[in-house]
C-alpha positions, 0 to 999 in steps of 0.5 A: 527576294522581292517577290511580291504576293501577287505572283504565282508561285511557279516551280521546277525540276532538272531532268537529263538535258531538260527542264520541268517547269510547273504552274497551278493548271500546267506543266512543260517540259523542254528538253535539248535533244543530241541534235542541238533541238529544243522540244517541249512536252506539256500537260493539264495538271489533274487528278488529287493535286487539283482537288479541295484536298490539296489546300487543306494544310498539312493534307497537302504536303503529302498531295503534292510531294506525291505529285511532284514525285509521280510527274517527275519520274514520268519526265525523267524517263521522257527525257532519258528516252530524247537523249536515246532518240527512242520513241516517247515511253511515258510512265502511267498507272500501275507502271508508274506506281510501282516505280514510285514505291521502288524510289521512295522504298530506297530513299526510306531504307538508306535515309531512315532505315540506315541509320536506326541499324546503324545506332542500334549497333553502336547502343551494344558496344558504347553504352548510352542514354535513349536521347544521345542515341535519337540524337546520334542516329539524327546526326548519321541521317544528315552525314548520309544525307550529305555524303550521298549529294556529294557522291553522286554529284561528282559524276558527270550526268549528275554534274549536269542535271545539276547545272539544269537545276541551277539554271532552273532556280536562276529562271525562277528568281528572275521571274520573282525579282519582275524581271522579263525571262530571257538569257541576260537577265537570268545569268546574274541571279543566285542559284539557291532558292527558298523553295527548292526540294533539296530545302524541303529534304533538309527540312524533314531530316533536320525535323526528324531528328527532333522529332525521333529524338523526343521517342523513348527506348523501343524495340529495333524493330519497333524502332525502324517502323516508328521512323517509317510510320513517321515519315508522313507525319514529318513530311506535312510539317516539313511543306508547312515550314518551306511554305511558310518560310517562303512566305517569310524570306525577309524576316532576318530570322527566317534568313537564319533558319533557311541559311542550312537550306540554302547552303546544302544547295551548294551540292545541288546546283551548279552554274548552267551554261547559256545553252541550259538556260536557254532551255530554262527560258523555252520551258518557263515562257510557254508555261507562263503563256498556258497559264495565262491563256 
């Protein structure tokens, strides 16, 4: 992308009608509210993320898939409450811990619990060996996977988170081709980008079937606890890889590998009206100024 190694590797996320932008110090949020208004909410990055952890390898994955996991939900819920013109509910503490075991409880059961269930019916009625059934259960955990994003993106919210989501990796890939952020220039960039989390979800499925089909003959319920206890495991890689295939995106080899990536963004992303990356534009320029200040 013609990113040079001397720019800060800003992030993001789609909310409802809003976007998350995300620096090394700072986060901002803009939202578009039902009146046509563009607010903002930020804050200072603390806690785990900002501590030595968080740079050690593979520690890290898990301190920032954590992360981006708690403060995304928090903004989710913020930009739900803009839409509703409620008054601001953030979720903090015990409150915000119990949704997040709730989501990743849900994410684990249909993505991992699943399809170990499902290959252990089918290993009653089709006998097969211990390999073809790992690399069996891979493959539903990647039907799920797709079938999942293609269900929920036909509903008309998600359609438009979508489209923040574009408009979101259309900011960041103007911002690293040294472009100055304003509408014009954004509209005619891709909307795939390397370091999307649906890159690293693909990534840790696509790792998990390596990795599970390597297991032996177990027990199903010793089965669906190595798929859990795994997921940590797989997850840590799964950033490393990202990481460093971010690092890497011009090597033609590495083009290959992210081509799966890229291609599931498809399902992910969608091309974001003027007014969407307008709020994409607000969010990404006050985070720069915060940073840089």
């Amino acid at each position: 992308m013609g990113k040079s190694n001397e720019l800060p590797n800003y992030g993001g996320q789609a909310l409802i009608e809003g976007i998350l932008m995300r620096g090394r110090s700072f986060v901002v949020a803009a939202f578009r509210k039902s009146d046509g208004e563009i607010v903002l909410d930020e804050e200072k990055l603390t806690g785990i993320s900002k501590t030595r952890l968080a740079k050690l390898p593979l520690i890290r994955g898990l301190i920032i898939l954590w992360d981006s996991l708690s403060l995304g939900i928090k903004y989710l819920t913020i930009s739900a409450n803009h839409q509703s013109d409620e008054a601001e509910e953030k979720i903090e503490g015990f409150g915000l811990f119990i949704t997040l075991i709730v989501s990743l409880s849900l994410s684990i059961s249909l993505f991992f619990v699943l399809p170990s269930l499902l290959v252990a019916c089918i290993s009653k009625i089709i006998n097969i060996n211990t390999f073809l059934i790992n690399l069996l259960e891979g493959i539903i955990r990647i039907v799920i996977l797709i079938l999942y994003l293609v269900i929920v993106g036909r509903t008309e919210e998600i359609k438009r988170v979508f489209a923040y989501h574009g408009a979101e990796h259309k900011t960041i890939n103007a911002f690293e081709h040294g472009e100055s952020i304003n509408t014009a220039n954004i509209k005619k960039y891709p909307l795939a980008h390397a370091r999307c989390g649906t890159s690293f979800l693909l990534t840790l499925v696509l790792l998990s079937v390596v990795i599970y089909s390597l297991l032996g003959p177990m027990p199903l319920i010793t089965r669906v606890l190595s798929r859990i206890l795994f997921i940590p495991f797989i997850a840590m890689i799964s950033y490393e890889l990202i990481r460093w295939m971010g690092n890497n995106e011009h090597n033609p080899v590495i083009k290959l590998l992210t081509k799966p990536n890229l291609l599931l963004q498809k399902l992910t992303t969608q091309e974001p009206t003027v007014e969407m990356i307008e709020v994409a534009v607000t969010a990404f320029n006050r985070l720069v100024e915060l940073e840089n200040n």
